[in-house]
N, C-alpha and C positions, 0 to 999 in steps of 0.2 A: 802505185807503189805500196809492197804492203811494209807499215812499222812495226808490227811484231816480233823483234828479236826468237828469236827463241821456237737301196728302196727292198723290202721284206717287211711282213708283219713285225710287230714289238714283242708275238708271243711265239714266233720260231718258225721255220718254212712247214706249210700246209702242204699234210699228208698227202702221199701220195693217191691219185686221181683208180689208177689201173688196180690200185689193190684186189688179190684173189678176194670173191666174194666168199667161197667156201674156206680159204682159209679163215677168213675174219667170223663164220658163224663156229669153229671152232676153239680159238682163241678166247671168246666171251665166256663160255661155260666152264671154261678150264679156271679162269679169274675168280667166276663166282664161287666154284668148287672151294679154289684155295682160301677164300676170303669168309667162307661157310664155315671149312674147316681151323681154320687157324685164328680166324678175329681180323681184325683191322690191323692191330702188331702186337696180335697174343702171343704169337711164337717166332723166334730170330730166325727160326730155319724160311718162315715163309715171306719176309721181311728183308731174309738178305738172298734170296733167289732172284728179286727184283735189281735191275739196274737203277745206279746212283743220281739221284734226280734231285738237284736244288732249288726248290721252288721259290720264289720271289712272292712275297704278299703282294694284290693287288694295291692297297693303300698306302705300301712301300714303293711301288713301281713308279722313278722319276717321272716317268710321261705324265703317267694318273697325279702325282702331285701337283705339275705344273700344269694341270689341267681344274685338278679342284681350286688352288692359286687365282685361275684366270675366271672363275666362277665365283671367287667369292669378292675378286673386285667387279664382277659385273655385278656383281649384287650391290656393294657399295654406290657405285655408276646410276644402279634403277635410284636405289634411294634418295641419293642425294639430288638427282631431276626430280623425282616425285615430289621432296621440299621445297624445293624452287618452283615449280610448277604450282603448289600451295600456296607459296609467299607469295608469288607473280599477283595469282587470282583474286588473294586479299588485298592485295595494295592494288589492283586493278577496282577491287568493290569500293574502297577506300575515296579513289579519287572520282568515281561515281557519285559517292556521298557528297563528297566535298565540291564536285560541281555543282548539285543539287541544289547544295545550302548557299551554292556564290549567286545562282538561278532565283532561289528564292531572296536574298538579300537585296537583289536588283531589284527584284518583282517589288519589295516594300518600300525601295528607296523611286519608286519610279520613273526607273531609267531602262527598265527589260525595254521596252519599247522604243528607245533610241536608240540600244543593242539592236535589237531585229531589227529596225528601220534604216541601220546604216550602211547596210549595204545596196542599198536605192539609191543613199547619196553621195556615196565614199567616203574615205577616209578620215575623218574628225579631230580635231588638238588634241593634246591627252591633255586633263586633268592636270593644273599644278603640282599635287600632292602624289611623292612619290615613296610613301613610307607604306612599309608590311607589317600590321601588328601580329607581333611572333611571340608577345609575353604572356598567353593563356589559352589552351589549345579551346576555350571555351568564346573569347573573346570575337568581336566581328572585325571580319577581315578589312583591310581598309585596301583600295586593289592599286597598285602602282601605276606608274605611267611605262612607256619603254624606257627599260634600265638600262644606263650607260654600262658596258661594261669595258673594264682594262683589257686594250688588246697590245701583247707584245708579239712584235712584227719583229723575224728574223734576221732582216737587212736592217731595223734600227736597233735592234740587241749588237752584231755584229759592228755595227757605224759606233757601238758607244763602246765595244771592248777596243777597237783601234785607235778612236780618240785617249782611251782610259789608260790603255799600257796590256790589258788582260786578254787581248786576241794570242790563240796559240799555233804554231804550225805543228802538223804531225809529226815532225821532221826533229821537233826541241826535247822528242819524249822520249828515253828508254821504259819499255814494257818489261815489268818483272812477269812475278807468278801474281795468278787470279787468286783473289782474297775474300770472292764472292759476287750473290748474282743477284738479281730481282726479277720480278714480271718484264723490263724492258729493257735491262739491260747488265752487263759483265761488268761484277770492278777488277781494279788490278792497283799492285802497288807498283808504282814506277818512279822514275829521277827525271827531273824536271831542272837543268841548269846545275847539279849537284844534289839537291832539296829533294828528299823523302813526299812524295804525294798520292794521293790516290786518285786513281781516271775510271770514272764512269761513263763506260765505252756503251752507247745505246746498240741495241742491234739494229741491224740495216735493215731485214724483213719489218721490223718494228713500223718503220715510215712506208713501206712498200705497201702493208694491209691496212694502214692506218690513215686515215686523210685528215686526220688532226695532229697527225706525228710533230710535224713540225711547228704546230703551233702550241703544243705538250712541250716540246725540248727548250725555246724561245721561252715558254712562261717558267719555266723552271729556273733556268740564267737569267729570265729579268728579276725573278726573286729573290733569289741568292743572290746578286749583285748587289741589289742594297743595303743588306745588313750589313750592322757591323757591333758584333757582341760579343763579349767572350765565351757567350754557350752555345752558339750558331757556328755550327762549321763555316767555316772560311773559307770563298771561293779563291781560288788562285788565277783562275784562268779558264778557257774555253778552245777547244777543237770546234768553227762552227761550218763544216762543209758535211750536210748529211746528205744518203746516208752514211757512208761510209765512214766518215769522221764525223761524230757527233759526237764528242767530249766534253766531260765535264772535270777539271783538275781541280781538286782540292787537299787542303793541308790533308796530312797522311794519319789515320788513326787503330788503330793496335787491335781495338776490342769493340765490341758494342755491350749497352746496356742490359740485352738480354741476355749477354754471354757474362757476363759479369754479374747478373744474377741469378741465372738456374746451368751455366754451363755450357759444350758446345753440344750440338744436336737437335733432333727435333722435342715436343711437347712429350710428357712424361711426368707421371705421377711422384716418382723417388725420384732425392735428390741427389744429384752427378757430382755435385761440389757441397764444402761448408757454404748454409748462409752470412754473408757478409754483416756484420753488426751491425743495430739497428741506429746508431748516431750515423752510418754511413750512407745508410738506405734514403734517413731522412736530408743527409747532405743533398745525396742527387736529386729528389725532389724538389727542392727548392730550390736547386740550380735550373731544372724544367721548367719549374714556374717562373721564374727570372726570365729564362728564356721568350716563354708565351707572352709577358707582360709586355716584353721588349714589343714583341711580334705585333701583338693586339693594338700597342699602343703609337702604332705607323701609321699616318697617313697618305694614303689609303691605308689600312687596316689590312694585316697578313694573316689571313686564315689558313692553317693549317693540312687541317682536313685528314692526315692521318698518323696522328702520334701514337706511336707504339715503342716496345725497347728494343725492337732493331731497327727502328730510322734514328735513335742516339745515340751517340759514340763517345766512346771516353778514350781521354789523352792519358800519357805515361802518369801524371798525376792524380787519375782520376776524376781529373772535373769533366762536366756531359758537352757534346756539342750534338743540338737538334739538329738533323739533316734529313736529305729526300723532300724538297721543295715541288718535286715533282704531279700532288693531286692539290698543292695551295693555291691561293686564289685571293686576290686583291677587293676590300669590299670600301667603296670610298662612304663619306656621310649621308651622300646623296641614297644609296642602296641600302637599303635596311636588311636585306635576306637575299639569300641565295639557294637555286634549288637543284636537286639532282642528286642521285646515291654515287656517297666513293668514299675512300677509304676500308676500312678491313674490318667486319664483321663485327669480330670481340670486340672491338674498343670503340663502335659506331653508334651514335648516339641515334635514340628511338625517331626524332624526327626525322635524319637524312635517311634511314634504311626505310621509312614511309613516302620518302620522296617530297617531303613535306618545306613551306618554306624555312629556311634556319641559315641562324647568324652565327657570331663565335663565340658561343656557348654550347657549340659541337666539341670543342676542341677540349671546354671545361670536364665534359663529359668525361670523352676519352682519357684526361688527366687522371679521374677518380677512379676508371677501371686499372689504368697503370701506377697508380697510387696505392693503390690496394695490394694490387701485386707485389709494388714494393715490401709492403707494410707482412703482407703473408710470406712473400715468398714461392708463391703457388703461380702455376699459370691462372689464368683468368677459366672457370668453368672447369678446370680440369675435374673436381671432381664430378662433373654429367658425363654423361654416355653420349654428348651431340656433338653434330658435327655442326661447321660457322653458318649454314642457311639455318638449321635447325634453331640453335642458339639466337639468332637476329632476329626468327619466330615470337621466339618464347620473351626477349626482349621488349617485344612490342605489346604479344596477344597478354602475357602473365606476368609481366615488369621481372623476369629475373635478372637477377644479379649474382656476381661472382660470392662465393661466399668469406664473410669477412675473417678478421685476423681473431682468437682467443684473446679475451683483456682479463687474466687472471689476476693479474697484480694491479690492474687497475690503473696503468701507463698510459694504453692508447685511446681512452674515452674519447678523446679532443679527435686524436687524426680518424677515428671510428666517424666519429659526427662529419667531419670536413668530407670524410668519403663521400659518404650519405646524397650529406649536401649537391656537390657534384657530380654524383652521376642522377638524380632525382630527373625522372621523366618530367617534368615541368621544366622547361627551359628558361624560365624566370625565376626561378628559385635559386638555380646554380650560382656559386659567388663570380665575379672578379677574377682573373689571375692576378690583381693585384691586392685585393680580398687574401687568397693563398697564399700567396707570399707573407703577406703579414699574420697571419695565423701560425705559417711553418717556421718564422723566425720564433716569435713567442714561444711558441711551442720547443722546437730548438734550444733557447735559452734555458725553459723549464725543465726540461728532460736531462739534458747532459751539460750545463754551464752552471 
């Protein structure tokens, strides 16, 4: 049941085949005569003896446009594989290195030899010691044991929304108009019982090409089910029959954060709206950070993974609510690091786009690049000429950074420094969200109270 309410050349028919040959040797010298005598359009009489001929520029001709068009995104296409193919090859040299030196660090501690020996005798206990040192990219690795990791299983996410009260049928929802999309799926604003909500309707090919679909949809609902914050979007409820009903109902929100701060549309240099004043900017900040502290301070531990300002939404009174629990991920005390690249480019901190191990001091990161942006006003990089694999390059190989806000008046020293801080490639360096928060209160007070 479905629930959703609601043939010739380009440049004119080719001359005729049979033409007299003698006429056509006649015709030619007759042209040159008049074009000898007269010029090119020396004289009107030789100029208007000719029939009325409209010529179209080639460079005007739609076809050739949509042709140069389709050539200059293949061109974009080469390049951006050709960075990726770069990036690939150096994070490919990278974990070469870094097996090398795991290679060599056995060989010293000596146990290479009960590595190689153990597949003679099978399988061995792991080691007690299950921590990753992640505070000094210079530091020796200390190597885990098998990490437990959170699995949320579809039948017990399901088993605890029917216990809980937040199992949904497709049957409770009117579907409005689409309010917007992601990589995996349609939102829409809909009524739920009366109640204004939004439903992120996952796509169905999504789970069809995906064999982790449904373990993606599952960890998303076990994560947003737990919270309960005033700056964490609020789960309402669940569609959980994929593919085709894979819902996600949540409280209904008007704007995001990124539209609330440069506008609707894609990336651009001028600005589409006033910037919003800066006691406002730094409001939503440290409502973010409120948020993260929340997050961080779960146990297990709710890493993020990809804070940007269109996964935050703001309500009719402009407070933030973080949403798109979709790349987060549960780190208990037992786990020290977690590895694997996600999240989005711009805001992705130097060790996950290395593949490298990392905790939630990814999330600190991406704070300082959207922090910034608050603080600017600018997109993240917009003033480079790269595109997001280029940018993730330069991140890693040349520490760029977005570039900062003007302190002419000598106001934003502090949140200048707190950026710093935060996105600083050393992942021990980075403060706390709970560090943040108390800095952006203070700060806060000093600036506008």
């Amino acid at each position: 049941m479905n629930y959703f309410k609601k043939k010739g050349s380009i440049f004119g028919p080719p001359q005729s085949a049979k033409t007299n040959s003698s006429s056509a040797k006649q015709v030619v010298p007759t042209n040159i005569a008049t074009a000898t005598s007269t010029g090119c359009c020396q004289g009107t009489d030789g100029c208007s003896s000719s029939a009325s001929v409209n010529v179209v520029p080639m460079n005007h001709h739609p076809m050739i446009s949509k042709l140069e068009q389709q050539v200059a995104e293949l061109e974009k296409r080469v390049l951006n594989e050709t960075e990726l193919h770069i990036m690939h090859k150096k994070m490919m040299e990278r974990t070469q290195d870094y097996l090398g030196h795991c290679l060599q660090v056995a060989q010293d501690n000596g146990f290479l030899n009960l590595i190689h020996n153990s597949k003679d005798i099978g399988p061995q206990p792991c080691p007690p010691s299950s921590n990753v040192a992640t505070s000094s990219p210079n530091a020796t690795p200390q190597f885990p044991a098998t990490q437990p990791h959170h699995s949320s299983d579809l039948a017990a996410v399901t088993e605890q929304a029917q216990l809980n009260g937040w199992y949904i049928h497709p049957g409770e929802i009117e579907i409005d108009e689409k309010i917007g999309q992601g990589s995996t799926a349609h939102i829409y604003k809909g009524t739920w019982h009366g109640l204004e909500v939004a439903v992120k309707c996952m796509y169905p090919d999504f789970f069809e090409t995906n064999d982790n679909g449904v373990a993606f949809f599952a960890q998303e609902l076990d994560t947003l089910r737990r919270q309960r914050h005033p700056y964490i979007l609020q789960l309402m409820g669940a569609c959980l029959d994929p593919p085709n009903y894979a819902w996600v109902v949540t409280e209904f929100m008007s704007t995001t954060l990124k539209e609330w701060l440069h506008g609707p549309g894609n990336r651009r240099k001028e600005r589409m709206i006033p910037l919003p004043p800066l006691k406002e900017r730094v409001a939503r900040a440290l409502e973010i950070a409120l948020a993260m502290q929340y997050l961080h301070g779960q146990r297990p531990m709710v890493i993020h993974r990809d804070l940007k300002p269109s996964n935050i939404f703001l309500d009719d009174a402009m407070h933030v609510r973080v949403a798109d629990f979709g790349h987060a991920r549960f780190l208990s005390d037992e786990e020290k690091a977690l590895t694997g690249e996600t999240g989005t480019y711009v805001y992705m901190a130097p060790e996950v786009i290395q593949c490298e191990p990392y905790n939630e001091k990814c999330d600190v990161y991406s704070f300082g690049i959207l922090l910034n942006e608050l603080i600017t006003g600018d997109y993240p990089y917009i003033e480079k000429d790269y595109g997001p694999i280029k940018i993730a390059m330069e991140v890693v190989e040349e520490n760029l950074r977005p570039k900062l806000a003007d302190d002419r008046d000598g106001q934003l020293g502090e949140l200048i420094d707190l950026i710093c801080l935060s996105w600083n490639a050393d992942a021990s360096v980075r403060p706390s969200f709970a560090a943040i928060t108390s800095s952006l209160k203070a700060l806060q007070n000093r600036l506008f109270y």
